[in-house]
C-alpha positions in Angstrom: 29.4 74.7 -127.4 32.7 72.8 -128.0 32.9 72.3 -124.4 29.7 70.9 -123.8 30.1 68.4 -126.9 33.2 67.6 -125.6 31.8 66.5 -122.1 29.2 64.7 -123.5 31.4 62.6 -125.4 33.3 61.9 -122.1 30.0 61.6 -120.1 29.0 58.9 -122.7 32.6 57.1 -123.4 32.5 56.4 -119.2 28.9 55.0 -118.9 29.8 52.8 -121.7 33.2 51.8 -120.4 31.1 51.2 -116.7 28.2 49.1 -118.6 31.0 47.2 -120.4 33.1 46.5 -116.6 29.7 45.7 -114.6 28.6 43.5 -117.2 31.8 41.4 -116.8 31.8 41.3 -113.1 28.1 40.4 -112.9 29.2 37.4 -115.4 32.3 36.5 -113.4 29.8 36.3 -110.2 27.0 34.7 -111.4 26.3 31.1 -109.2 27.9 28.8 -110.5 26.5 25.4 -109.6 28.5 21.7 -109.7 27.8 17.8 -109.6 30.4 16.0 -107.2 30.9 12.7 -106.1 33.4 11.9 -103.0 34.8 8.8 -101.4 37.5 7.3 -99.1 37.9 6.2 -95.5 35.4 7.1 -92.3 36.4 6.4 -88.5 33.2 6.3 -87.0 31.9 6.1 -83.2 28.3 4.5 -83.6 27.1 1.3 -82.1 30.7 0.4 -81.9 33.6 2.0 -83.4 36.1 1.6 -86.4 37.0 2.7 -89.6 34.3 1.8 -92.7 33.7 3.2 -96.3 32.1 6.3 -97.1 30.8 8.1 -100.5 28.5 10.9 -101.1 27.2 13.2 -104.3 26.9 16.9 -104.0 25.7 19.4 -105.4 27.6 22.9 -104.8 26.2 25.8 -105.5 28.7 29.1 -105.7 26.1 31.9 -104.1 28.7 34.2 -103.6 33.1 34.7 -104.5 33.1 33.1 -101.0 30.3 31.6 -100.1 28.6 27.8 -101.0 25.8 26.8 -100.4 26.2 22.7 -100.7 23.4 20.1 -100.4 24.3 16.3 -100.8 23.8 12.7 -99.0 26.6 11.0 -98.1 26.7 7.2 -97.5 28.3 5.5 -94.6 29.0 0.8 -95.0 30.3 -0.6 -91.4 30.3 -3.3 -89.2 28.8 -2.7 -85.9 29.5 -4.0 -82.4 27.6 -7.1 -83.3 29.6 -7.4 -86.2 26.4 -6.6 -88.1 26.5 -5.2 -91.7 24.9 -1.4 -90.9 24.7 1.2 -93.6 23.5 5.0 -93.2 21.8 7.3 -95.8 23.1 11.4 -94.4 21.2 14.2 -96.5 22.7 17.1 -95.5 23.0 20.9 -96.3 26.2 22.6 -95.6 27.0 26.0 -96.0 30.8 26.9 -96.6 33.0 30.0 -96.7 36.0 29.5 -99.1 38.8 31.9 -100.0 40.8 32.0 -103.3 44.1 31.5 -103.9 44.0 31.4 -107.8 43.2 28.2 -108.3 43.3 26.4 -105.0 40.1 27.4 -102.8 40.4 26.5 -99.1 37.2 26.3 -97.3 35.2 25.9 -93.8 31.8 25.2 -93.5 28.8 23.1 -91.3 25.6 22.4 -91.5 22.7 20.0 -90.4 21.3 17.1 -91.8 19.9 13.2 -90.8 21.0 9.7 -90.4 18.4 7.3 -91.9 19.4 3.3 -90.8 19.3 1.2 -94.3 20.3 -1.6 -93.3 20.7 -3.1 -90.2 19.8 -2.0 -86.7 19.4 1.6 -85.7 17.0 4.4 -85.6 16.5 7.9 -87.7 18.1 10.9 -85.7 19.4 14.4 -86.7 22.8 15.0 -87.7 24.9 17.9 -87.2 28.6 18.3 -89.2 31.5 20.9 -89.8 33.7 20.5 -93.0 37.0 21.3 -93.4 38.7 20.8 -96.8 40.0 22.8 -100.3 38.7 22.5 -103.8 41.6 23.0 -106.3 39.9 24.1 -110.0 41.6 21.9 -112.8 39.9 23.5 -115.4 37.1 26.1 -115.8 34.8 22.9 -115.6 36.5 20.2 -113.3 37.4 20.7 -109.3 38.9 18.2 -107.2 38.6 18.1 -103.6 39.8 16.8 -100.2 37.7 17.1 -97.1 37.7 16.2 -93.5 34.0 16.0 -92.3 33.3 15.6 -88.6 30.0 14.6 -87.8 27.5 14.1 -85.0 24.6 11.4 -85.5 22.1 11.7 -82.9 23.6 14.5 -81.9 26.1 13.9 -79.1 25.6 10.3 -79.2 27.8 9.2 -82.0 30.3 10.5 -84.7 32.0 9.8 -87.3 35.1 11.6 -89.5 34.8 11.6 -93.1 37.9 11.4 -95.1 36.6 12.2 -98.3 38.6 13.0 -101.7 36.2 14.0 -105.0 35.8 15.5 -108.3 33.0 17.9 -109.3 32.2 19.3 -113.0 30.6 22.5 -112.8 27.4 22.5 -114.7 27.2 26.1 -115.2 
């Protein structure tokens, strides 16, 4: 009888110590999603070739320890061979694998997207990128970043290379 009380008590002292440890990693992995804005320098290859500004809000969304899921539109300003003010509109969706290194998170990623024309001359064509970069977390609420973003407008056809530095504030 005293045995069998006994493992009870242990029996029921374990499920509640598991409910209590699952119930904090379930919380420590739910998604956590973020509102970003980036900026800085772009070399681009389009109809003609230089170096013009480029800016972009995303929206990251933490799916997994390792894995984001991140859509945005980025925005591209430049001169082109006809010294004509161009400027592109990319929507894109990116999905990135990141590791963690306490607070510094390097990560790789690509995805697919579009150049829309929004001023000046040019057409609407697919886009295709890879992203390079690490997100270092200031606070439990505020990340900054620094990226290198190669893309391909049109794909094959033109490029550019996104310098891009940013701050995100995680919404939840």
């Amino acid at each position: 009888m005293f045995e069998i009380r006994r493992l009870t008590t242990m029996i029921a002292f374990v499920l509640a110590a598991s409910a209590s440890t699952a119930r904090q990693m379930f919380a420590q992995q739910l998604p956590k999603l973020g509102l970003g804005i980036v900026a800085g320098p772009v070399i681009y290859d389009l109809s003609g070739n230089g170096t013009g500004f480029g800016a972009g809000i995303r929206v990251p969304w933490q799916a997994q320890t390792w894995l984001i899921v991140e859509p945005g539109v980025g925005f591209l300003s430049y001169n082109n061979q006809f010294d004509v003010h161009t400027s592109y509109l990319f929507p894109e969706l990116s999905l990135q694998g990141q590791l963690r290194f306490g607070r510094v998170r390097p990560f790789l990623g690509g995805g697919v997207g579009g150049a829309f024309v929004l001023q000046g001359s040019g057409e609407t064509v697919a886009a295709l990128h890879g992203v390079l970069g690490t997100r270092i977390d200031m606070s439990s609420d505020w990340v900054v970043s620094g990226e290198l973003r190669v893309r391909s407008v049109d794909p094959w056809a033109g490029n550019t290379a996104d310098i891009l530095f940013g701050v995100t504030r995680r919404l939840r």
